[in-house]
BAZADREN-650279 format. One record per residue (C-alpha): x, y, z; residue in one letter. Coordinates in Angstrom, 3 decimals. Example, Ala and Ser with C-alpha at 12.3 -4.5 7.8 and 13.67 -1.06 7.14 Angstrom:
BEGIN
        c1        c2        c3  vexgu
    12.300    -4.500     7.800      A
    13.670    -1.060     7.140      S
end
This chain:
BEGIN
        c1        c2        c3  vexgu
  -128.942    96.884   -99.287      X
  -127.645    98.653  -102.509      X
  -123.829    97.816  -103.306      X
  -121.900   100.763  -102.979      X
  -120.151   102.405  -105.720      X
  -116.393   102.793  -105.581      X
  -115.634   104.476  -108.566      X
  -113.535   107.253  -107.905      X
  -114.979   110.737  -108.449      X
  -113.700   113.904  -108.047      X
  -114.011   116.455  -105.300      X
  -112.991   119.831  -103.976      X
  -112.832   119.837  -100.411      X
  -114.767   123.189   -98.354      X
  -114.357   122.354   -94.672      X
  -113.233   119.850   -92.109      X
  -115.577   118.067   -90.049      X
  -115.359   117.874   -86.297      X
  -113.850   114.332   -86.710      X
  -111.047   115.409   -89.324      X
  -112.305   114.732   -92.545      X
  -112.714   116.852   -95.595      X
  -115.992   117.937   -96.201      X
  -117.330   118.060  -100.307      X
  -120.650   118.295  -102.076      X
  -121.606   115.828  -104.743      X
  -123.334   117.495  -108.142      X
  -126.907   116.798  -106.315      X
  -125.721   118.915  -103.466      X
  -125.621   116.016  -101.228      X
  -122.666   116.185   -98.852      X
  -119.605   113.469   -98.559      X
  -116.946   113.476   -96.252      X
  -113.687   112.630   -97.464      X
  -111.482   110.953   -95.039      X
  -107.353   112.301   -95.423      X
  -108.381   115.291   -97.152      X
  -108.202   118.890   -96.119      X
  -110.177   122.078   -96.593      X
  -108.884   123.876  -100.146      X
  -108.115   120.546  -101.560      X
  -109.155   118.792  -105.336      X
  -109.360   115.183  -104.312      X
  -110.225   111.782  -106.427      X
  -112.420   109.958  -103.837      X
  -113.874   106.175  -103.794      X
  -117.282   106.014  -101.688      X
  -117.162   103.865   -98.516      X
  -120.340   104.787   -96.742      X
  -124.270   106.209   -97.609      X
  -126.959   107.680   -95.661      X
  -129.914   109.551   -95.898      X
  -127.919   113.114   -95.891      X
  -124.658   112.434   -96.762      X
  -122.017   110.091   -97.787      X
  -118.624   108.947   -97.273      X
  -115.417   108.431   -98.824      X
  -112.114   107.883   -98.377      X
  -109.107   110.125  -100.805      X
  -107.469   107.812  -103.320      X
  -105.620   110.631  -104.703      X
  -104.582   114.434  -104.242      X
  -104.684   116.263  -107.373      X
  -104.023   120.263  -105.522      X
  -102.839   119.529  -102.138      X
  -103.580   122.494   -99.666      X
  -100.503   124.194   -98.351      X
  -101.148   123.058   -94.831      X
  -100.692   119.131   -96.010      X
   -97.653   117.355   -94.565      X
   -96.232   113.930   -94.764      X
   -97.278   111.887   -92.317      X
   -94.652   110.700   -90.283      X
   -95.901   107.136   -88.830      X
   -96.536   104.544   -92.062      X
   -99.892   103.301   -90.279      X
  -102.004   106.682   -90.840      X
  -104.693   105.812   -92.728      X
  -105.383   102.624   -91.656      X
  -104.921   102.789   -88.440      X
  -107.407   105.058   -86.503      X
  -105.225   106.600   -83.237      X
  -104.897   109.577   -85.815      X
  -106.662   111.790   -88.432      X
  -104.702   114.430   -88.889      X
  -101.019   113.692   -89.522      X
  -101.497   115.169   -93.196      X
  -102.416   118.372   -91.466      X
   -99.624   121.091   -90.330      X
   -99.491   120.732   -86.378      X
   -99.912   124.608   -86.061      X
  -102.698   124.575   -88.529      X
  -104.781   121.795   -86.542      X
  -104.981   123.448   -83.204      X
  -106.554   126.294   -85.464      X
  -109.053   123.703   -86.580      X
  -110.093   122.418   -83.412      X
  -110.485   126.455   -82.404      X
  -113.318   126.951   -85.504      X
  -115.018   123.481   -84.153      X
  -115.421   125.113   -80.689      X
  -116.074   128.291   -82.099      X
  -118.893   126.721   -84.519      X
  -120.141   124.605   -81.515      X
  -120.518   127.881   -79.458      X
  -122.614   129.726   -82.502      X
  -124.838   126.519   -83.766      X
  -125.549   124.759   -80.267      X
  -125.401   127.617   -77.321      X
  -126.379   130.967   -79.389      X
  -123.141   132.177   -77.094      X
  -119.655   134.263   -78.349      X
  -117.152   134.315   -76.005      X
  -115.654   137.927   -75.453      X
  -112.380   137.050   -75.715      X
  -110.632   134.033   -77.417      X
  -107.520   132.209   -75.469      X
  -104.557   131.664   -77.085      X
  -104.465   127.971   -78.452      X
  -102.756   125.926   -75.401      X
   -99.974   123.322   -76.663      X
   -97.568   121.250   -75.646      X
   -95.389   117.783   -76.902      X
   -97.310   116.950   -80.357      X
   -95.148   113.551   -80.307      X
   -94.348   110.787   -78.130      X
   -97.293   112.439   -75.728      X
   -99.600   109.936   -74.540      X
   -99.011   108.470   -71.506      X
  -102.604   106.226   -71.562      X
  -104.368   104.282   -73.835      X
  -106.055   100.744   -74.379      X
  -104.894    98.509   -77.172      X
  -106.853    95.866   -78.906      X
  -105.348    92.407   -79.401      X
  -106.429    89.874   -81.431      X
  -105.079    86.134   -83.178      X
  -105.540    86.189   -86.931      X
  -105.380    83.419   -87.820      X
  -105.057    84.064   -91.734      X
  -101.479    86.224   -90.967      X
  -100.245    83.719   -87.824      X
   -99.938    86.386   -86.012      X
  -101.490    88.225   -82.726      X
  -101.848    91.737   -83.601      X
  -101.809    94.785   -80.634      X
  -102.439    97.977   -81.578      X
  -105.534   100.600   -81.890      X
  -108.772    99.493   -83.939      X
  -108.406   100.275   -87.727      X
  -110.555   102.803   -89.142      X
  -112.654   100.371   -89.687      X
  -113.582    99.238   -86.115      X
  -114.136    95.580   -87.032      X
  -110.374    95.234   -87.482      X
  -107.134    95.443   -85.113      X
  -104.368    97.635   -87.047      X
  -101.541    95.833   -88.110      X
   -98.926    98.274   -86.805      X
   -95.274    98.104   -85.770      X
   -94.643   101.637   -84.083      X
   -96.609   104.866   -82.461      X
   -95.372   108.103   -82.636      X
   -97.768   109.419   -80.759      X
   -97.971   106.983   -77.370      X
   -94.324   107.352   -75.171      X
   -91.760   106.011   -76.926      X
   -90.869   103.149   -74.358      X
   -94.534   101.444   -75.545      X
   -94.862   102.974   -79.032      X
   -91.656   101.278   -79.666      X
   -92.679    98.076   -77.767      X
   -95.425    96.777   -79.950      X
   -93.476    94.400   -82.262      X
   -91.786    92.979   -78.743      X
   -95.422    92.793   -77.726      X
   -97.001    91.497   -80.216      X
   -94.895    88.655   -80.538      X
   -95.509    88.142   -76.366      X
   -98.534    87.853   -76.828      X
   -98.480    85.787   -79.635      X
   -96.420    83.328   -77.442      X
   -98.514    82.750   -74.882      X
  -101.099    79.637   -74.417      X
  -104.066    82.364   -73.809      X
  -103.300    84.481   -76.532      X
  -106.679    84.205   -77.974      X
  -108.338    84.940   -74.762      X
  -106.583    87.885   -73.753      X
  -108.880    91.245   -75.329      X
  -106.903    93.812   -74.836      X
  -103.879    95.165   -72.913      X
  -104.132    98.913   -71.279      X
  -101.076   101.256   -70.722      X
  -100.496   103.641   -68.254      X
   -97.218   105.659   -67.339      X
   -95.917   107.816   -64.406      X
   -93.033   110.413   -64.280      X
   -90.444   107.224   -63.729      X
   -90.190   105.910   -66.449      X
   -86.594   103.938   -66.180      X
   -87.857   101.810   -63.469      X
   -90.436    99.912   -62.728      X
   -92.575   102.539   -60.852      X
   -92.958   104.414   -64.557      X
   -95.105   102.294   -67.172      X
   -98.008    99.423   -66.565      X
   -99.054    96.950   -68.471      X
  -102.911    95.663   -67.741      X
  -103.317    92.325   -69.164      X
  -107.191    91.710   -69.474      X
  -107.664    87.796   -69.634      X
  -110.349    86.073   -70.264      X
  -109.340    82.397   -68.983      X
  -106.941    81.599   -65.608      X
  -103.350    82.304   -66.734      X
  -101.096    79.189   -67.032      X
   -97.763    78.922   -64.590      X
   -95.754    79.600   -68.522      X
   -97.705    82.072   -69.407      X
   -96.941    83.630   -66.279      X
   -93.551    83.356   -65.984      X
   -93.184    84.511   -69.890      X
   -95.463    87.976   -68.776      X
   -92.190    88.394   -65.849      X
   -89.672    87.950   -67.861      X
   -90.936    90.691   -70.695      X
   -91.356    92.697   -67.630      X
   -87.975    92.494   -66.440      X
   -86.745    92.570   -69.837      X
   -88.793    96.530   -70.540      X
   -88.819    97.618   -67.217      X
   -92.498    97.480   -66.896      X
   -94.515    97.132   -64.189      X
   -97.532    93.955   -65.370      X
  -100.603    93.957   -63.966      X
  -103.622    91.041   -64.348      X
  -107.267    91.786   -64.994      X
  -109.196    88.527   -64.632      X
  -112.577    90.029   -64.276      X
  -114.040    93.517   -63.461      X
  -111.980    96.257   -62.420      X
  -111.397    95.353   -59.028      X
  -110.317    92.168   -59.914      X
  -106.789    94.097   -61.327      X
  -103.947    92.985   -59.388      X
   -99.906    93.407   -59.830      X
   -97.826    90.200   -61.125      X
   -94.574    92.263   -61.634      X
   -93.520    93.776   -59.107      X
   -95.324    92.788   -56.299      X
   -96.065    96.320   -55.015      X
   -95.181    98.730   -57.870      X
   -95.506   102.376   -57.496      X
   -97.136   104.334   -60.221      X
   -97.071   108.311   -59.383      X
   -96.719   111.540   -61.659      X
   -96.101   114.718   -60.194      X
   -96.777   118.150   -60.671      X
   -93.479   119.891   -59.810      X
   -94.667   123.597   -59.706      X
   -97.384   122.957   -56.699      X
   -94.755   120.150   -55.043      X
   -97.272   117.164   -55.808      X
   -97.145   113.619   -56.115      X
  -100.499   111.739   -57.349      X
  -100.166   108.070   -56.706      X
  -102.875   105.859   -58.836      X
  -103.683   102.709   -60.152      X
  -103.439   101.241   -63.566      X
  -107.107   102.029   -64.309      X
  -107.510   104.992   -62.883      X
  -108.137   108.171   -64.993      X
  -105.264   110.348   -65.693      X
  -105.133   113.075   -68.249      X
  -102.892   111.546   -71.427      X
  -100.634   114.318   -72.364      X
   -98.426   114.670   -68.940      X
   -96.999   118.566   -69.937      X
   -99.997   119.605   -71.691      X
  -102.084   118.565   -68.191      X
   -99.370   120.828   -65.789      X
  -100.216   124.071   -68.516      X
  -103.972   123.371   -68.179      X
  -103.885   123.281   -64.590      X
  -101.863   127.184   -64.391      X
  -104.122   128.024   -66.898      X
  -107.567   127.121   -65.331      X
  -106.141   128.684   -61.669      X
  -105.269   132.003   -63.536      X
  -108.866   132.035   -64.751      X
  -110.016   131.271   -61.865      X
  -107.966   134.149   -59.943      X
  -108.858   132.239   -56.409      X
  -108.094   134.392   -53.467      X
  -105.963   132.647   -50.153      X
  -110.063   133.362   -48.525      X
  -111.377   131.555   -50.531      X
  -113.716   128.024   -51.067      X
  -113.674   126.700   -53.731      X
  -115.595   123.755   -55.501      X
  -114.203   121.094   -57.875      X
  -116.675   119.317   -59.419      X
  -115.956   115.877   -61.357      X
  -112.804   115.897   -59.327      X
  -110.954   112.756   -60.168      X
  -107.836   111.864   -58.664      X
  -107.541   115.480   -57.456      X
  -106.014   117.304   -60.693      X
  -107.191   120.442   -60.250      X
  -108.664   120.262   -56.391      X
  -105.077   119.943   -54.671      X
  -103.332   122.755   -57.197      X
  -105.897   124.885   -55.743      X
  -105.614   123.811   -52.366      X
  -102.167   124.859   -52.140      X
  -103.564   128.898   -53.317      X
  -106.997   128.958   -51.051      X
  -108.542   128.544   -47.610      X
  -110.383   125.503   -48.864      X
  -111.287   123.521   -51.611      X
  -114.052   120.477   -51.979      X
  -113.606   117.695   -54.530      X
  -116.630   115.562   -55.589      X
  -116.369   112.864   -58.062      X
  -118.428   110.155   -58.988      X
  -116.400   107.317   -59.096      X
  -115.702   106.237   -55.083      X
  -112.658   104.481   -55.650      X
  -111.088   107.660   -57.116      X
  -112.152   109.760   -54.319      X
  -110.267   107.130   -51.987      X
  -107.022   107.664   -53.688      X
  -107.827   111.805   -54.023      X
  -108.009   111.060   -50.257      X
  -104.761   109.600   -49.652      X
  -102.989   111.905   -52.183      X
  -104.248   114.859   -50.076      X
  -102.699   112.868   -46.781      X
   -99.375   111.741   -48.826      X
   -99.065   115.152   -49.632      X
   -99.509   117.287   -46.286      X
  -102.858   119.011   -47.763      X
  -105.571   119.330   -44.966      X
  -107.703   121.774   -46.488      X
  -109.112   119.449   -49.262      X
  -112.270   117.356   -49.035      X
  -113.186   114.925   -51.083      X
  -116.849   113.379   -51.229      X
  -118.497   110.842   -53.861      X
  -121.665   111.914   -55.484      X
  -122.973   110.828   -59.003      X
  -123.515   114.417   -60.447      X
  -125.725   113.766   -63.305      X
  -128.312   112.542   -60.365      X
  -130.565   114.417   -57.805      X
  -128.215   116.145   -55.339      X
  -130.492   117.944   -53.193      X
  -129.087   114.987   -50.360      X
  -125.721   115.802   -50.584      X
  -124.758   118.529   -47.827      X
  -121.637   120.234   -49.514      X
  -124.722   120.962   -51.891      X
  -125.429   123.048   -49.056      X
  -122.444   124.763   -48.193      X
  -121.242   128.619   -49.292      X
  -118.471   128.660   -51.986      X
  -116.195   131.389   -54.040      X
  -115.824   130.109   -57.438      X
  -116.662   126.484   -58.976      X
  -114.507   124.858   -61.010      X
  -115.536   121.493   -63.337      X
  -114.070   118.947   -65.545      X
  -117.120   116.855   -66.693      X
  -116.640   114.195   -69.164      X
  -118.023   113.812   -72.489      X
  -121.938   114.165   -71.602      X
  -121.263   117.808   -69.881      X
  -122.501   119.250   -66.969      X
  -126.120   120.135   -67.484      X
  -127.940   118.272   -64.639      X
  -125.790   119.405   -62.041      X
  -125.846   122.939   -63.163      X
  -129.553   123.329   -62.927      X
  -129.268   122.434   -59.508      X
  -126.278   124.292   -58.039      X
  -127.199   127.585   -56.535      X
  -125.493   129.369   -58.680      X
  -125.279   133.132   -57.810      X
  -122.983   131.974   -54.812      X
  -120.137   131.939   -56.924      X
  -118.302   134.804   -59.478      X
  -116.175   132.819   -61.473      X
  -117.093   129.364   -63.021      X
  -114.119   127.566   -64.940      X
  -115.590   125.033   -67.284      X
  -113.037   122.333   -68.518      X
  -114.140   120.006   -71.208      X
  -113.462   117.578   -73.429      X
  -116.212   117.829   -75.888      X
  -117.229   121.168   -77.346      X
  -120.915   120.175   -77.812      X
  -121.573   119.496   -74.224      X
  -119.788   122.567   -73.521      X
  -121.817   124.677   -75.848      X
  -125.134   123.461   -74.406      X
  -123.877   124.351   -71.051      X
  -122.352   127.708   -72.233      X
  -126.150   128.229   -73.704      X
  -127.726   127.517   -70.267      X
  -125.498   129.741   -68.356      X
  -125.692   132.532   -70.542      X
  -129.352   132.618   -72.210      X
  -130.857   130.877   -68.674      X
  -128.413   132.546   -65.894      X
  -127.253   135.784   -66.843      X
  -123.752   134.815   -66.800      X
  -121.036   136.174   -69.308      X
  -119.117   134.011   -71.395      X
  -115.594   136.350   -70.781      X
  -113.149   133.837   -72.606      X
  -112.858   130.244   -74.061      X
  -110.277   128.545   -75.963      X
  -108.498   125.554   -77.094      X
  -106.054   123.044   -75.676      X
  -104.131   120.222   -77.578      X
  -104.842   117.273   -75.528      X
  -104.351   114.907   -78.058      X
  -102.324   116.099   -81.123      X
  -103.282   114.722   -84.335      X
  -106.360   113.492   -83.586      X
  -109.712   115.616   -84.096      X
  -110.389   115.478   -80.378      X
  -110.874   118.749   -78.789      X
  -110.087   119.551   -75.365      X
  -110.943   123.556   -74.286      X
  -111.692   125.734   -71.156      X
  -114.382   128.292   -70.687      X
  -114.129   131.208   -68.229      X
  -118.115   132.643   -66.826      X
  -118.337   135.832   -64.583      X
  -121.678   136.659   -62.821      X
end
């Protein structure tokens, strides 16, 4: 393989890609994305990357900055890769993420929506309530390091601080780090996942999942109590698989959040999906049941339900709503959140919805409107098979504007449905991921 070239060369920067980096042509016309620079920009660049159709490159220097570029405020960005868009104005990247779904909708569905939504927003710092960090001894700095993967995946970042995670762990990691770095298995523990509820001065508010790789030592597990009792976190063990996770610290902690505006309390465990950004999730879920416009008649399905996120809001507004989700131990605790919560008109059933579902009988049954939160691959298999004329609203949430744009195309170009609004939602500020909602009416 050829040695890369890192002289620098100069750029000017066009566009933004759909994973935050600036987008340039080389004299050849060949295209190079620039990572840290923005649209508008004249960069010096040093190549990191080549293939076939493009290359890549990282900015070395910004000779004209674009009017949107900040300072970013955490000393990691650049290295470390839980960001890529610090440098960019945080009412300018919303904006961005709006012209990727927009593109998305054009290049992949042939679709428009009617009507654009308002970019949705919330907390841009000190947001995310979930995560996985990466831990690993290096030997050469005598040191453990815990933190996100550099942007080059190989390596663990090197990082003292998040701005972005809740302050209580962002602020942890040196105190962590060195933990970890005491301990007699601190080169067979992988990584350590975070997860916090709404009480988060106790221990029933943030969780620490330790994954280990060899039977923790009587020291080891003493030191692991004493951090917790020292941050007020609740420490939980991960020997194996994921139902091998079990609580050291407390015994029996209780990890809930709550959305106060339907009088719910979601109880889960420290695995268990939960959407990251805590007040951005509450404004999705008014937003999605305004689209929706149910009707106290109605029935409504949730598909890819989770936890219940979106299937006991609704339950509180219709005459019934049914939940299916793939994952079984999820629909157990969407079970006994409906119960802990008074809600009898929710059901919750597991099916795997990217499989054959002529089986399942709530396949079966009449409904009102359909609402879906699929994950990254979209929603196309069970689409094709839902009888879909049954319903006259479909809301379509998503976390990947690709999948969404496929399944915009199908409904529209396939269906007959209308595409009456889409827009934006800023799950995850400052990084390039992009979180939306669709609205379809028969």
């Amino acid at each position: 393989m050829a040695r890369i070239d890192q002289t620098p060369f100069e750029v000017q920067i066009t566009d933004l890609t759909h994973d935050g980096r600036g987008v340039a042509r080389r004299p050849d016309g060949k295209a190079v994305f620039v990572a840290g620079a923005l649209p508008g920009e004249r960069v010096m660049a040093s190549q990191t990357g080549r293939h076939r159709s493009f290359d890549e490159a990282k900015t070395v220097e910004v000779l004209e900055a674009a009017p949107e570029r900040v300072v970013p405020r955490c000393a990691h960005f650049g290295t470390c890769s839980g960001c890529a868009l610090q440098h960019y104005a945080e009412d300018q990247q919303i904006l961005a993420k709006q012209r990727v779904l927009m593109e998305n909708f054009e290049r992949i569905g042939h679709v428009a929506p009617e009507r654009i939504l308002a970019p949705l927003t919330d907390a841009q710092w000190g947001y995310r309530r979930k995560g996985r960090f990466s831990v690993r001894r290096v030997e050469k700095k005598d040191k453990t390091l815990v933190g996100f993967r550099e942007t080059d995946p190989r390596f663990v970042a090197d990082i003292r601080e998040c701005h972005t995670v809740i302050p209580q762990i962002g602020e942890a990691l040196p105190a962590l780090s060195a933990l970890v770095d005491g301990l007699q298995a601190r080169r067979e523990i992988p990584q350590i996942e975070f997860i916090a509820g709404d009480a988060q001065d106790d221990y029933a508010g943030i969780a620490l999942t330790i994954r280990h790789l060899v039977p923790l030592s009587d020291a080891d597990r003493d030191a692991l109590v004493a951090f917790a009792k020292q941050h007020r976190f609740a420490i939980f063990l991960q020997p194996g698989g994921v139902d091998s996770v079990h609580p050291l610290w407390p015994e029996s902690p209780k990890l809930a959040f709550s959305l106060p505006q339907w009088k719910l309390e979601f109880l889960f465990r420290p695995l268990d999906f939960i959407q990251v950004n805590a007040g951005l999730n509450g404004r999705m879920i008014q937003l999605a049941i305004d689209l929706l416009d149910p009707k106290p008649e109605d029935r409504v399905l949730d598909l890819f339900a989770g936890l219940g996120n979106f299937t006991l809001p609704l339950a509180r507004q219709v005459r019934e709503v049914v939940g299916v989700e793939g994952e079984a131990g999820l629909v157990r605790r969407a079970r006994e959140n409906a119960a802990h919560n008074g809600i009898a008109n929710a059901e919750f059933h597991a099916a795997d919805l990217a499989k054959d579902l002529s089986g399942e009988y709530w396949m079966k049954q009449p409904f009102d409107k359909l609402l879906l939160d699929p994950p990254r691959s979209g929603a196309d298999v069970v689409l094709a098979q839902l009888p879909l004329k049954q319903f006259d609203r479909i809301v379509y949430v998503s976390c990947h504007p690709a999948s969404l744009a496929r399944d915009a195309g199908f409904l529209v170009n396939e269906r007959g449905w209308k595409l009456k609004a889409a827009g934006v939602m800023d799950m995850f500020p400052h990084t390039a991921h992009v979180e939306s909602i669709a609205l379809f009416e028969r």
